[in-house]
C-alpha positions, 0 to 999 in steps of 0.5 A: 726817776721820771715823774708819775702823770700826776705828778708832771700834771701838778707840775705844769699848773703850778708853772702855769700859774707862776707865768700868770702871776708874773705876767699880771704883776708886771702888768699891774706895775706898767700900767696905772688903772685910770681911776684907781685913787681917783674919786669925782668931784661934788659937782662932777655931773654938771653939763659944763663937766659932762661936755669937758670930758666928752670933748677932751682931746685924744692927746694932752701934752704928748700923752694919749688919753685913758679911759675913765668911767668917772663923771667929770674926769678925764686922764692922760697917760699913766695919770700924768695929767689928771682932769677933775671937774665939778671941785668946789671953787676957788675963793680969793687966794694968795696963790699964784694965778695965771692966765691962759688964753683968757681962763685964769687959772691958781696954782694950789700950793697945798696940794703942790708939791715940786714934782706935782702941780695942781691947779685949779680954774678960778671964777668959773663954776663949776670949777677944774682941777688938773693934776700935772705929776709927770712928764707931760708938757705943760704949756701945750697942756694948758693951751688945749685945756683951756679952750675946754674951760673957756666955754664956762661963764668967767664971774671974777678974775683973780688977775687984774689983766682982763 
């Protein structure tokens, strides 16, 4: 029995709009918004942050750059790298430190996890936080990153190599 007009009508938009939720599903299942979560830190309108966004590269540890309209953040990939400036900074810790081309850098284990790492800027205010929770490579990352920090007055050190 052929369907009325009506009935092919309703039809067509029904499937329409199945195709249309489909295709936004698995487009909010690819793509991670850059600020969903995220929320800038206390500090995250100071010059320092605005220059480190401003200036930070296109390409972090081989992922591109996203767009964020944050202050003081700045996100590669589907937020493998995760940029924040402006947090609170770091005291004296017994977490580990390192260096990197001559900005020191902690490693929050609290927030860490063996799969995520957070680290944190240390004797610089204000202070950077990066989230690295992916596959990203890391020590070119911090390489880059570093140059952007280096720029910021160091105050202290928590690595007796300096």
């Amino acid at each position: 029995m052929p369907l009325s007009r009506r009935a092919r009508l309703a039809l067509t938009g029904v499937t329409c709009a199945l195709a249309v939720g489909a295709g936004l599903t698995t487009y909010a299942l690819t793509h991670v918004d850059a600020d969903a979560g995220v929320h800038p830190a206390k500090a995250s309108g100071a010059p320092q942050c605005r220059r480190i966004t401003d200036t930070a590269p296109a390409a972090l540890g081989g992922l591109s750059r996203r767009d964020s309209s944050l202050a003081g953040v700045a996100v590669w990939g589907d937020r493998d790298i995760l940029l924040r400036c402006g947090v609170t900074p770091p005291g004296p810790t017994r977490d580990p430190c390192f260096a990197v081309n001559g900005v020191d850098w902690v490693i929050d284990q609290a927030q860490s996890t063996h799969t995520r790492k957070v680290i944190v800027s240390y004797g610089r205010t204000p202070a950077t936080q990066v989230v690295f929770d992916g596959g990203g490579k890391t020590d070119a990352a911090l390489v880059d990153l570093s140059r952007l920090i280096a720029p910021i007055q160091q105050t202290s050190h928590c690595i007796a190599s300096h």
